[in-house]
PDB file of N, CA, C and O in Angstrom:
ATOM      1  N   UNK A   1       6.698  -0.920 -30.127  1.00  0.00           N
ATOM      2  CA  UNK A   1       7.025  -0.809 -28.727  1.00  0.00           C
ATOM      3  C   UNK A   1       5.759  -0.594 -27.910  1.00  0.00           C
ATOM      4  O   UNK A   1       4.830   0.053 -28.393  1.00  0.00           O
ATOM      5  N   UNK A   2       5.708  -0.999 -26.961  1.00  0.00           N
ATOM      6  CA  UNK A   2       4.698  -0.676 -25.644  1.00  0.00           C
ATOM      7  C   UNK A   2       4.815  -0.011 -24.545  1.00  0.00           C
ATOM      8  O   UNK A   2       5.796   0.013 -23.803  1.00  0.00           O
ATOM      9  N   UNK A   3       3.897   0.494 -24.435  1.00  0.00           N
ATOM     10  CA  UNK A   3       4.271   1.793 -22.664  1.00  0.00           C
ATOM     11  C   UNK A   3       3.697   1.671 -21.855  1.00  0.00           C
ATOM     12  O   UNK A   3       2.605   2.235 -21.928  1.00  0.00           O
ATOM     13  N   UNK A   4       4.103   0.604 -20.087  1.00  0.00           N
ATOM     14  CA  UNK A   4       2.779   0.830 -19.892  1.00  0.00           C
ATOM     15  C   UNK A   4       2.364   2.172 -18.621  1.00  0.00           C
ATOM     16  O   UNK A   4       3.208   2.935 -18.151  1.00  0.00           O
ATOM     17  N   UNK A   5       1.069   2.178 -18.313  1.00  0.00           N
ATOM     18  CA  UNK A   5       0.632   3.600 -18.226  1.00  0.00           C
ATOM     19  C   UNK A   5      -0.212   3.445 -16.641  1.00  0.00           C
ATOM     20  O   UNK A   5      -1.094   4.213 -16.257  1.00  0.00           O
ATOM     21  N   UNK A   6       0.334   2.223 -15.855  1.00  0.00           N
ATOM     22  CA  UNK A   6      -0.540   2.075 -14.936  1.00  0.00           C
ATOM     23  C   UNK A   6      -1.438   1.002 -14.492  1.00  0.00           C
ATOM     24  O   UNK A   6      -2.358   0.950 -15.308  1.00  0.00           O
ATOM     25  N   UNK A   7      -1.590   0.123 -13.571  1.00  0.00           N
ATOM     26  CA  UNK A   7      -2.855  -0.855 -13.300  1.00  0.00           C
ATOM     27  C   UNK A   7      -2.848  -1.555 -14.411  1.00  0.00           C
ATOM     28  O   UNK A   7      -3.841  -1.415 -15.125  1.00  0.00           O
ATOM     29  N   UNK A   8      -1.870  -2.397 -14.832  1.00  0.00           N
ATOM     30  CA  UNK A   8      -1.472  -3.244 -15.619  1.00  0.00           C
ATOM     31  C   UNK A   8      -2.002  -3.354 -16.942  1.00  0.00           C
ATOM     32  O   UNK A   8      -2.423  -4.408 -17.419  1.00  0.00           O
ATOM     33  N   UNK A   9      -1.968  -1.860 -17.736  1.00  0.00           N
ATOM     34  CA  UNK A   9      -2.740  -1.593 -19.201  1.00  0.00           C
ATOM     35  C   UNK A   9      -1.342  -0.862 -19.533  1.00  0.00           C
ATOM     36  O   UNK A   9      -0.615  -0.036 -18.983  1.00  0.00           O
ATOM     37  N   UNK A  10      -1.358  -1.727 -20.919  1.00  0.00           N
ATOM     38  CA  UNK A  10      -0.155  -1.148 -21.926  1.00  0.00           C
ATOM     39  C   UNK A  10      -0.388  -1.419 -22.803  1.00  0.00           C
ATOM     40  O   UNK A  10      -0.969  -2.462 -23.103  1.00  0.00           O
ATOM     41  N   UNK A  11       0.135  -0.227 -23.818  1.00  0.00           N
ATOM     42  CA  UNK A  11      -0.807   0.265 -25.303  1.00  0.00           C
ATOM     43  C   UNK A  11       0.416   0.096 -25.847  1.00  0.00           C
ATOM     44  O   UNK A  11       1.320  -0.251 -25.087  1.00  0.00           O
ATOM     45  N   UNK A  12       0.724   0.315 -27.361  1.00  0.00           N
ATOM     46  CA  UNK A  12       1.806   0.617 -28.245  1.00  0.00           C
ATOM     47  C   UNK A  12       1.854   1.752 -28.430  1.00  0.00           C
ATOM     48  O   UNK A  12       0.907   2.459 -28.775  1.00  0.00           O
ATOM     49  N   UNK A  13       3.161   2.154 -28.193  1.00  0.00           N
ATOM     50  CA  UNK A  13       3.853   3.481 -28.167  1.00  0.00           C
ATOM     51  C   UNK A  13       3.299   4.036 -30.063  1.00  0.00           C
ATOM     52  O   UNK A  13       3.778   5.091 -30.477  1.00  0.00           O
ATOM     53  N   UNK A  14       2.599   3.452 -30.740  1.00  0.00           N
ATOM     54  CA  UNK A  14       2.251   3.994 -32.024  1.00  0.00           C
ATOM     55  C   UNK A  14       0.841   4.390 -32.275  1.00  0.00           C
ATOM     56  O   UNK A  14       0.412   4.889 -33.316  1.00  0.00           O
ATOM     57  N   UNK A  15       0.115   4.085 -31.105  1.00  0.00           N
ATOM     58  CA  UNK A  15      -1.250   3.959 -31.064  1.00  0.00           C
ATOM     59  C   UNK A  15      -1.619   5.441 -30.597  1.00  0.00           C
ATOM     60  O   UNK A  15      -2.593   6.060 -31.026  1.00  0.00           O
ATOM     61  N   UNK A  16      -0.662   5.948 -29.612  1.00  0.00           N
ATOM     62  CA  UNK A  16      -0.743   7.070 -28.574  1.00  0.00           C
ATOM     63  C   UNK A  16      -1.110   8.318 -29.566  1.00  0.00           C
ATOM     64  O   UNK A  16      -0.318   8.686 -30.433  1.00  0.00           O
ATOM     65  N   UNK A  17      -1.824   8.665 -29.451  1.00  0.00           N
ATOM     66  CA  UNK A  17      -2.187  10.563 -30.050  1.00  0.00           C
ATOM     67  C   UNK A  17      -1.620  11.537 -29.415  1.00  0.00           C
ATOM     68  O   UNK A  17      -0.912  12.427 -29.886  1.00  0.00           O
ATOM     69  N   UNK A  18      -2.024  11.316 -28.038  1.00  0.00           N
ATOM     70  CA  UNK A  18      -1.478  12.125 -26.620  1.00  0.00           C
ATOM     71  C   UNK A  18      -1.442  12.020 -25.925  1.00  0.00           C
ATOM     72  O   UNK A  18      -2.170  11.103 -25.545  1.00  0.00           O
ATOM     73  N   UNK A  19      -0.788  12.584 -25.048  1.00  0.00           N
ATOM     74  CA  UNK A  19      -0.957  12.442 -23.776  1.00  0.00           C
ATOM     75  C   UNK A  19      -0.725  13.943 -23.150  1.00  0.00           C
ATOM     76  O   UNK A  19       0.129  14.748 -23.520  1.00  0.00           O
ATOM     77  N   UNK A  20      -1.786  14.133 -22.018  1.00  0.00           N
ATOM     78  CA  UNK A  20      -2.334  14.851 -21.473  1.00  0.00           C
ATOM     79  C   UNK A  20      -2.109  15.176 -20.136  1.00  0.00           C
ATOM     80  O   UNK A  20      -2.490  14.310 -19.349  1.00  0.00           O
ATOM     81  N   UNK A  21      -1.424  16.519 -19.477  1.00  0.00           N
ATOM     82  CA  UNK A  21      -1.472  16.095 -18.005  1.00  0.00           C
ATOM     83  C   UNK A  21      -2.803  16.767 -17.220  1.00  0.00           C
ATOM     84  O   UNK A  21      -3.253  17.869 -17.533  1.00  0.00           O
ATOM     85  N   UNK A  22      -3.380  15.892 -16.111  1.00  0.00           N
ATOM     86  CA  UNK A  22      -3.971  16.851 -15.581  1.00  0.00           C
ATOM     87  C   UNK A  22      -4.862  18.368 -15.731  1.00  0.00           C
ATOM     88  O   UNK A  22      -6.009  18.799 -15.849  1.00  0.00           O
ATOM     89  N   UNK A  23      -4.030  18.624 -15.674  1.00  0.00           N
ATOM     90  CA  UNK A  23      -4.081  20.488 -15.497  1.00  0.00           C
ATOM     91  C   UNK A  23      -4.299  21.171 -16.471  1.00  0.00           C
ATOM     92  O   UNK A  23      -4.924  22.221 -16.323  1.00  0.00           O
ATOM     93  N   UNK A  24      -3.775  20.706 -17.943  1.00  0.00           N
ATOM     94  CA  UNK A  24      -4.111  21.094 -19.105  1.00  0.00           C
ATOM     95  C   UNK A  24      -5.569  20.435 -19.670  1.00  0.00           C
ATOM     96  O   UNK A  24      -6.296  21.098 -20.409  1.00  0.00           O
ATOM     97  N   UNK A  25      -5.866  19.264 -19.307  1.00  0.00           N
ATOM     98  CA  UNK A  25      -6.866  18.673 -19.665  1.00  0.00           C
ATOM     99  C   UNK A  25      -8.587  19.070 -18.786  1.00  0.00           C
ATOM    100  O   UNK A  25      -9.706  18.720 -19.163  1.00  0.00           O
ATOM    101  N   UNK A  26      -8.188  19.939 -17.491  1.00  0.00           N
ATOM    102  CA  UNK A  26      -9.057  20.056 -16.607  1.00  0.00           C
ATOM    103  C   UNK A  26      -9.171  21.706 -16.440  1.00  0.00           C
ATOM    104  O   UNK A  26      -9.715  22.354 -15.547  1.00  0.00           O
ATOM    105  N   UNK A  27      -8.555  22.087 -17.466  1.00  0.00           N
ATOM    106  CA  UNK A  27      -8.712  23.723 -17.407  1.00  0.00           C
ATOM    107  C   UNK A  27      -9.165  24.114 -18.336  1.00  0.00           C
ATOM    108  O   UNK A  27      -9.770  25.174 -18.178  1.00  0.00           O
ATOM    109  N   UNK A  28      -9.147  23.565 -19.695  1.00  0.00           N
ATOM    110  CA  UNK A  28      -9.659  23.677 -21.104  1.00  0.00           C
ATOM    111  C   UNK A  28     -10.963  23.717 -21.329  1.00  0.00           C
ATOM    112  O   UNK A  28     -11.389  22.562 -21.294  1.00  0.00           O
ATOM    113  N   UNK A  29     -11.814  24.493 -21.546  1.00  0.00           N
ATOM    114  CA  UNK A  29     -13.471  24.126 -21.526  1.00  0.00           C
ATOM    115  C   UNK A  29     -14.010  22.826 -23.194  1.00  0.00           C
ATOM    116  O   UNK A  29     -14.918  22.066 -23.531  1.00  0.00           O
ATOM    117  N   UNK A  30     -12.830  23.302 -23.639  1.00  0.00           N
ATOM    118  CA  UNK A  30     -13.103  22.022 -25.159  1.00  0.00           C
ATOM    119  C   UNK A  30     -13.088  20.615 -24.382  1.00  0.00           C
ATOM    120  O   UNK A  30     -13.837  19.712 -24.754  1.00  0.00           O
ATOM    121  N   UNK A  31     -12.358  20.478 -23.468  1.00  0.00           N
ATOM    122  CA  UNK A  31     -12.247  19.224 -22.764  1.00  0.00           C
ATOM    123  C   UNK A  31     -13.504  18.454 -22.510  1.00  0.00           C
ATOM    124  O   UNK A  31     -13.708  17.351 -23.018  1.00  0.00           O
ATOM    125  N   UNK A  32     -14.344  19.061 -21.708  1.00  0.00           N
ATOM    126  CA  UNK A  32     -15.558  18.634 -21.220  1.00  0.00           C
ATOM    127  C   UNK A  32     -16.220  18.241 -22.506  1.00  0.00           C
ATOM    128  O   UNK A  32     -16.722  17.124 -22.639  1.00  0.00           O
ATOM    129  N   UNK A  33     -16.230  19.275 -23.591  1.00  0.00           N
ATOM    130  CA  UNK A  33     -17.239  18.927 -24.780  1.00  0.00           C
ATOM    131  C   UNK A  33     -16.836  17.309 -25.254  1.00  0.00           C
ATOM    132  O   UNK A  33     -17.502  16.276 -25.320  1.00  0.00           O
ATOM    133  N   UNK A  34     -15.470  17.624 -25.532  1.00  0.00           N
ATOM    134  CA  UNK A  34     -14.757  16.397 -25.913  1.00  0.00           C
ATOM    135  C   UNK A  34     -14.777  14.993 -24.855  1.00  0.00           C
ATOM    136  O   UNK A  34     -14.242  13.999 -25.345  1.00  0.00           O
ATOM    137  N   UNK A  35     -15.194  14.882 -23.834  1.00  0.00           N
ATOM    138  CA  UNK A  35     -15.072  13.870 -22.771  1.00  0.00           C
ATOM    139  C   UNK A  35     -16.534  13.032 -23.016  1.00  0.00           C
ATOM    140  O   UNK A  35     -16.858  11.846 -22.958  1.00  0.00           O
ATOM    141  N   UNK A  36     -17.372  14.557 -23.380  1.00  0.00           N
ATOM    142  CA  UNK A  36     -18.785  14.079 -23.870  1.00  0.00           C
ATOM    143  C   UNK A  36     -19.015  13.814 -24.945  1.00  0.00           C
ATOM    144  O   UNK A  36     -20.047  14.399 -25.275  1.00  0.00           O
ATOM    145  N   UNK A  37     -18.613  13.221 -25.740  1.00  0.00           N
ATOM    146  CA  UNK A  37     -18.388  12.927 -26.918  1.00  0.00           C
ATOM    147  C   UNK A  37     -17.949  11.608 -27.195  1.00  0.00           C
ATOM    148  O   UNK A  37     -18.234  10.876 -28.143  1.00  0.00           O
ATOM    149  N   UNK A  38     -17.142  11.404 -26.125  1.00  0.00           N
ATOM    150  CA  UNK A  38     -16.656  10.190 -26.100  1.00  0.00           C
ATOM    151  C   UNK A  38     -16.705   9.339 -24.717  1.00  0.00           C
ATOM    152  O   UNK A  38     -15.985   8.437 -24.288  1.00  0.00           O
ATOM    153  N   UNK A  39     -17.400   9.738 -24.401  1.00  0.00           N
ATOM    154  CA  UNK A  39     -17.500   9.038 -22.746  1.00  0.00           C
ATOM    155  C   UNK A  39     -17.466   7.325 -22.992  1.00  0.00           C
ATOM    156  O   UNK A  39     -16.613   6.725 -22.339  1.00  0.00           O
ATOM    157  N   UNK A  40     -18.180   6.675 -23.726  1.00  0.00           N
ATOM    158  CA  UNK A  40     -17.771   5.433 -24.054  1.00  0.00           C
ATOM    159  C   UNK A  40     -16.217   4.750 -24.350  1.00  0.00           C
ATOM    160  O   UNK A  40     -15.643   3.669 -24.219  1.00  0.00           O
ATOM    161  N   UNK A  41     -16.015   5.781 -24.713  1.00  0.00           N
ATOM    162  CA  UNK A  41     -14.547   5.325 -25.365  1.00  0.00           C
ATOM    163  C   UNK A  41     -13.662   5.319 -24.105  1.00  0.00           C
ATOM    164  O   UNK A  41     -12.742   4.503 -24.169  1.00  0.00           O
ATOM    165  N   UNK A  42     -13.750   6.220 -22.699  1.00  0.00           N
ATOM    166  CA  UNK A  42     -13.186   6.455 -21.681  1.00  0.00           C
ATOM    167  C   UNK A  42     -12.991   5.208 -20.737  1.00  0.00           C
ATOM    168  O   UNK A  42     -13.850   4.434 -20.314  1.00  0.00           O
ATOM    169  N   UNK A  43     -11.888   5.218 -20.560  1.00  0.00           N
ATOM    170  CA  UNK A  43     -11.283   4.219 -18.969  1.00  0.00           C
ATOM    171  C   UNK A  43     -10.442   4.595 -18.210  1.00  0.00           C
ATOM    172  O   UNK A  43      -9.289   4.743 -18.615  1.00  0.00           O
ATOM    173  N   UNK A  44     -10.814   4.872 -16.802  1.00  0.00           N
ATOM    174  CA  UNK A  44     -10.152   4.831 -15.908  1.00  0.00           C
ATOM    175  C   UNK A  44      -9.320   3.699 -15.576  1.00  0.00           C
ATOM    176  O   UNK A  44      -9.930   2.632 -15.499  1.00  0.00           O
ATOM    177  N   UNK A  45      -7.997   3.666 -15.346  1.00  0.00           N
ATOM    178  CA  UNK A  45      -7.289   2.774 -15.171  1.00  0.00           C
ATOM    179  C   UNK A  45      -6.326   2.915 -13.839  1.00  0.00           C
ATOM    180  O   UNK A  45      -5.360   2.202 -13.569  1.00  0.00           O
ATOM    181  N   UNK A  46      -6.741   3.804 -13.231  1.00  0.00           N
ATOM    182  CA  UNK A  46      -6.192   4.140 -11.818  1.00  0.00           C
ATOM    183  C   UNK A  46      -7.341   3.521 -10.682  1.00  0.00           C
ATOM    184  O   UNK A  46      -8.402   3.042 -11.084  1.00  0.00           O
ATOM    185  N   UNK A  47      -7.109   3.569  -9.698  1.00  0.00           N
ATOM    186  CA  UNK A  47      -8.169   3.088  -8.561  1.00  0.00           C
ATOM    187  C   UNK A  47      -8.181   4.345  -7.636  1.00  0.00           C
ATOM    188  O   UNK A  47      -8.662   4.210  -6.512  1.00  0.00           O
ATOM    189  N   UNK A  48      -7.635   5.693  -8.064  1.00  0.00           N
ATOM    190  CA  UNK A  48      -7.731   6.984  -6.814  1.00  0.00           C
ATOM    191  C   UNK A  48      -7.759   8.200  -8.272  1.00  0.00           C
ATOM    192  O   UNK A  48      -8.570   7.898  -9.148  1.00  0.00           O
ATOM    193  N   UNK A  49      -7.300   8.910  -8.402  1.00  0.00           N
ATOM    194  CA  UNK A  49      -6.913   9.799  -8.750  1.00  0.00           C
ATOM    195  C   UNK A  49      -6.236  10.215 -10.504  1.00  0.00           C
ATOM    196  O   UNK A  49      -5.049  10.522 -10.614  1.00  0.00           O
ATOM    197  N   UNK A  50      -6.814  10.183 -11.278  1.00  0.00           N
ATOM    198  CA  UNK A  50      -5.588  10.321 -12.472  1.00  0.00           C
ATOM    199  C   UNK A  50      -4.797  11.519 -12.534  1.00  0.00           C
ATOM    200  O   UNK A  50      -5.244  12.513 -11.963  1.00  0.00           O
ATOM    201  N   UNK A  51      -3.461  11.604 -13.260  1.00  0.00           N
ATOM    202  CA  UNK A  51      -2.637  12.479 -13.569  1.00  0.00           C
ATOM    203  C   UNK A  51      -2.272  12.682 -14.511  1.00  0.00           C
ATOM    204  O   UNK A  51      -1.503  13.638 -14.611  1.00  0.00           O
ATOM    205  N   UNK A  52      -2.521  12.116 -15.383  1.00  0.00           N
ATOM    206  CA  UNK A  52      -2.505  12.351 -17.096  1.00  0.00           C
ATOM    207  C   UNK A  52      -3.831  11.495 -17.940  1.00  0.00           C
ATOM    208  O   UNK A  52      -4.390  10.602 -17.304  1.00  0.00           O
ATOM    209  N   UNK A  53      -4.295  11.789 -19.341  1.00  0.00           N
ATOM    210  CA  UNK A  53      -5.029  11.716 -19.783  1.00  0.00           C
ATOM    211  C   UNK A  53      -3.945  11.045 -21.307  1.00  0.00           C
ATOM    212  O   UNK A  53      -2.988  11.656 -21.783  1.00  0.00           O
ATOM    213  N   UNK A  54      -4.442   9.756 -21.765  1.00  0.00           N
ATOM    214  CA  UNK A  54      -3.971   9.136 -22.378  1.00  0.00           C
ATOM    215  C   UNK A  54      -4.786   9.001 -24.129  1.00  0.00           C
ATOM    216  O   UNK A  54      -5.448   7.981 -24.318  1.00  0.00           O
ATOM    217  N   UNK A  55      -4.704   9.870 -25.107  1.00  0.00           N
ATOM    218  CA  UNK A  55      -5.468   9.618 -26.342  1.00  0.00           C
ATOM    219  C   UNK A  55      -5.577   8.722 -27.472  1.00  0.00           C
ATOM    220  O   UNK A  55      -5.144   9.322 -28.456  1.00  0.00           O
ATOM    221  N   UNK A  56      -5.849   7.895 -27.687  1.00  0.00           N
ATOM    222  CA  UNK A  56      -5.568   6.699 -28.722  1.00  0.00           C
ATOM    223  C   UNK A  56      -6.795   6.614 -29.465  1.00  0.00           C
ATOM    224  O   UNK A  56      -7.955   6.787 -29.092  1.00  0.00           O
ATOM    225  N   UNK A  57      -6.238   6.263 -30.777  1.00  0.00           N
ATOM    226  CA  UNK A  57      -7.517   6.525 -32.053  1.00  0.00           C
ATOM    227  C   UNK A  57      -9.071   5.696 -31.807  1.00  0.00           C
ATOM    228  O   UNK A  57     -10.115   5.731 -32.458  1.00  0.00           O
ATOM    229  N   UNK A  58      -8.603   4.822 -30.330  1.00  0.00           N
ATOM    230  CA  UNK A  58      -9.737   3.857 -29.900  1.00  0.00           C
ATOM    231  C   UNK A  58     -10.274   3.692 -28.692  1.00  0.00           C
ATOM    232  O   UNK A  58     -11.012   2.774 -28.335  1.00  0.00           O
ATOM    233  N   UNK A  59      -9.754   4.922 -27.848  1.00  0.00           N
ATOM    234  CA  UNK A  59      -9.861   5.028 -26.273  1.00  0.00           C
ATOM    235  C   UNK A  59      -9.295   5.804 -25.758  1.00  0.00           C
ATOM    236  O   UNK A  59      -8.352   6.195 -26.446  1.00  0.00           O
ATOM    237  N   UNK A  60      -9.400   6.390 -24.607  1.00  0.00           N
ATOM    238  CA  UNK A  60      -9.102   7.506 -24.039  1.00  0.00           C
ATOM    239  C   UNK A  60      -8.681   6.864 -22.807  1.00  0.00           C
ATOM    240  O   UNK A  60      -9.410   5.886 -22.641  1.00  0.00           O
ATOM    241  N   UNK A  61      -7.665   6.992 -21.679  1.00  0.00           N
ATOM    242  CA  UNK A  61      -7.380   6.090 -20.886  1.00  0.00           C
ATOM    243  C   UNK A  61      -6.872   7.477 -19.843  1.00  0.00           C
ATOM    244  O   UNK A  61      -6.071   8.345 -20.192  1.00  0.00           O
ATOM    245  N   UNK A  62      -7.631   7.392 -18.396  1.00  0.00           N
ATOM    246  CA  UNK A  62      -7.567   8.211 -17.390  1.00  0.00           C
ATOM    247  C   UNK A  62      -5.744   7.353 -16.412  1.00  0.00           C
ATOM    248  O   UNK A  62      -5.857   6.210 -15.969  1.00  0.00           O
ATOM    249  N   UNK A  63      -4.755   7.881 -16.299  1.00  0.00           N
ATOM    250  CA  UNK A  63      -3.553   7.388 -15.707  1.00  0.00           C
ATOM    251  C   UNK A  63      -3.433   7.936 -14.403  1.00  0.00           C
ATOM    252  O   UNK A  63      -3.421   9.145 -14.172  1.00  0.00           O
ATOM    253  N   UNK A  64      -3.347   7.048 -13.561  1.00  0.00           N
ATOM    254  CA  UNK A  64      -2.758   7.274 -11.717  1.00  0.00           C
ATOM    255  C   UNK A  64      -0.914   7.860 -12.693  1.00  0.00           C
ATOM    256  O   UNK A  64      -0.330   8.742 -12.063  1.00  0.00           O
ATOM    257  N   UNK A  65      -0.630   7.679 -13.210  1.00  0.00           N
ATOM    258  CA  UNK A  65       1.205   8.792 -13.576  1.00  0.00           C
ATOM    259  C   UNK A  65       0.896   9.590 -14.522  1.00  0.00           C
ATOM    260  O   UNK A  65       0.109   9.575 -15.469  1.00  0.00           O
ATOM    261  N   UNK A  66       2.020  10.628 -13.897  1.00  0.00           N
ATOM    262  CA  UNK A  66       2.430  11.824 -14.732  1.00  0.00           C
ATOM    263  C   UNK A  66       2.917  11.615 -16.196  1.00  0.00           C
ATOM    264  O   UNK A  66       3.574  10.700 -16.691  1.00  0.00           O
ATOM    265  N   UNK A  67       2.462  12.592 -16.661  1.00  0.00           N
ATOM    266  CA  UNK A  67       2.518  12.512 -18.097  1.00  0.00           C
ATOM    267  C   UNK A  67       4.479  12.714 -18.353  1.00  0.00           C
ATOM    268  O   UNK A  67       5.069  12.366 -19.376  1.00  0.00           O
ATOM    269  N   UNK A  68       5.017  13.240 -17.337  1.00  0.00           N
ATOM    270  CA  UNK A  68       6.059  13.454 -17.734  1.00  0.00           C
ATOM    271  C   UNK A  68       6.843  12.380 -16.986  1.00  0.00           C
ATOM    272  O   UNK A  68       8.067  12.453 -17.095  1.00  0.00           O
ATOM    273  N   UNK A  69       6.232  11.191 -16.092  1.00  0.00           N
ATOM    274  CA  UNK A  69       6.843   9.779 -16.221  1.00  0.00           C
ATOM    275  C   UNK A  69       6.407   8.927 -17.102  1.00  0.00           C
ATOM    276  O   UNK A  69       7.008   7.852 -17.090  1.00  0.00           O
ATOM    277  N   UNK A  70       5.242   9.080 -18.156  1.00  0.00           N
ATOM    278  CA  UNK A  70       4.889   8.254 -18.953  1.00  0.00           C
ATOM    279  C   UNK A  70       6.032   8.728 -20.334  1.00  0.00           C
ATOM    280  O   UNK A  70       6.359   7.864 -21.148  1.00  0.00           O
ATOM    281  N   UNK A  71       6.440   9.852 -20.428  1.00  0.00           N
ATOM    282  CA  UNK A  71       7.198  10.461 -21.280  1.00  0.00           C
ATOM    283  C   UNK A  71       8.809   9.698 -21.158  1.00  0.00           C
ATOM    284  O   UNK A  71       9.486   9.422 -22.149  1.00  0.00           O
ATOM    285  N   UNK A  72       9.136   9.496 -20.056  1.00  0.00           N
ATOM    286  CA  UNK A  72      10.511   9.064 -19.893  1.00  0.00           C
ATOM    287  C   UNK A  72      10.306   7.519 -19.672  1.00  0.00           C
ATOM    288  O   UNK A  72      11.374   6.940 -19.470  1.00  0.00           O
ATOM    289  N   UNK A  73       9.177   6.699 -19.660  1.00  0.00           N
ATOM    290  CA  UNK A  73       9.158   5.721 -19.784  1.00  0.00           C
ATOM    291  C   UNK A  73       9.073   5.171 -20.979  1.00  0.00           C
ATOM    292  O   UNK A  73       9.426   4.007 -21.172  1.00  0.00           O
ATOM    293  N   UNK A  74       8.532   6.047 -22.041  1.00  0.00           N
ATOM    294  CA  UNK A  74       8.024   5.959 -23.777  1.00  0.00           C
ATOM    295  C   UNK A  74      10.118   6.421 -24.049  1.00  0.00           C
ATOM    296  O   UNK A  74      10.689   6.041 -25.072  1.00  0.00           O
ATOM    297  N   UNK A  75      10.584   6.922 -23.362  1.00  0.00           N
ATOM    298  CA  UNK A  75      11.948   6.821 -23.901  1.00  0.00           C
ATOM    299  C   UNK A  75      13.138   6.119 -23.512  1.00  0.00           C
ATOM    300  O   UNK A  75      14.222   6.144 -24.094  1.00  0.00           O
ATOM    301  N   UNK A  76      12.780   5.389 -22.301  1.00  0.00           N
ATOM    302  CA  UNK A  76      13.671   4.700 -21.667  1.00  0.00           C
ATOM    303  C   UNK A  76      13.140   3.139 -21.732  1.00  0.00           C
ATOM    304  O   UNK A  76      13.787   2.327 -22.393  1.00  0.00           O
ATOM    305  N   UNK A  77      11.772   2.683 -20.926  1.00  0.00           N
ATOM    306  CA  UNK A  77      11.451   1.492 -20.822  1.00  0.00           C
ATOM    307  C   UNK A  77      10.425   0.915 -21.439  1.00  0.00           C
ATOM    308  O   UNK A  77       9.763   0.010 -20.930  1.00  0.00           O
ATOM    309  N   UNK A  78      10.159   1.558 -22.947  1.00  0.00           N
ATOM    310  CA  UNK A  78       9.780   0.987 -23.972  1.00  0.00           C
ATOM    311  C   UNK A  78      10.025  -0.641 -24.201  1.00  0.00           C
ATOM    312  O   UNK A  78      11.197  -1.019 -24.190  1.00  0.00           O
ATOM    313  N   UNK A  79       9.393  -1.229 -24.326  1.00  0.00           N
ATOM    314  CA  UNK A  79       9.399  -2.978 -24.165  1.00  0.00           C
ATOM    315  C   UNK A  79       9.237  -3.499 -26.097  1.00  0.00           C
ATOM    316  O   UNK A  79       8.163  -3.034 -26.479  1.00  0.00           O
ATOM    317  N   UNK A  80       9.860  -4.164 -27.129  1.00  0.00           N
ATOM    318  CA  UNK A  80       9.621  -3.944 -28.134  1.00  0.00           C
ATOM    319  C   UNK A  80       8.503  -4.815 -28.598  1.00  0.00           C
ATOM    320  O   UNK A  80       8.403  -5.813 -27.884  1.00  0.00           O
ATOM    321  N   UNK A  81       7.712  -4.764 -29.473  1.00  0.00           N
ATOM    322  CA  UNK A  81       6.567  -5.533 -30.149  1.00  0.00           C
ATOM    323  C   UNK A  81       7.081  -6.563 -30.823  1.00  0.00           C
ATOM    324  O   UNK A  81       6.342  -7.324 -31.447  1.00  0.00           O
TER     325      UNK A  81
END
């Protein structure tokens, strides 16, 4: 299945590690270490603002939606592979 997550990028719902909102991801001081670590691997996929933080074993993907509409979209409008 596929989810997509924004600005026309959609991953497989099997690929996902996590997902992240905001607030948890921007309050954590491991975060920063971890952002630097992987800054290559990072994409913004919004054009303003992200609201969730997207983890996959091959990229890290910054989302304009809430983690808890990417959540009900991974359970409702899952598209199949």
């Amino acid at each position: 299945m596929y989810i997509h997550f924004g600005e026309e990028t959609i991953i497989k719902t099997k690929d996902i590690i996590a997902i992240i909102d905001k607030n948890s991801f921007t309050s954590s001081t491991n975060m920063d270490e971890f952002l630097q670590k992987y800054k290559d691997q990072s994409e913004h996929i919004t054009k303003g603002s992200y609201k969730s933080v997207i983890v996959t074993a091959e990229q890290i993907y910054f989302s304009p939606l809430a983690s808890s509409t990417l959540k009900k979209r991974s359970q409702k409008w899952a598209v199949s592979d």
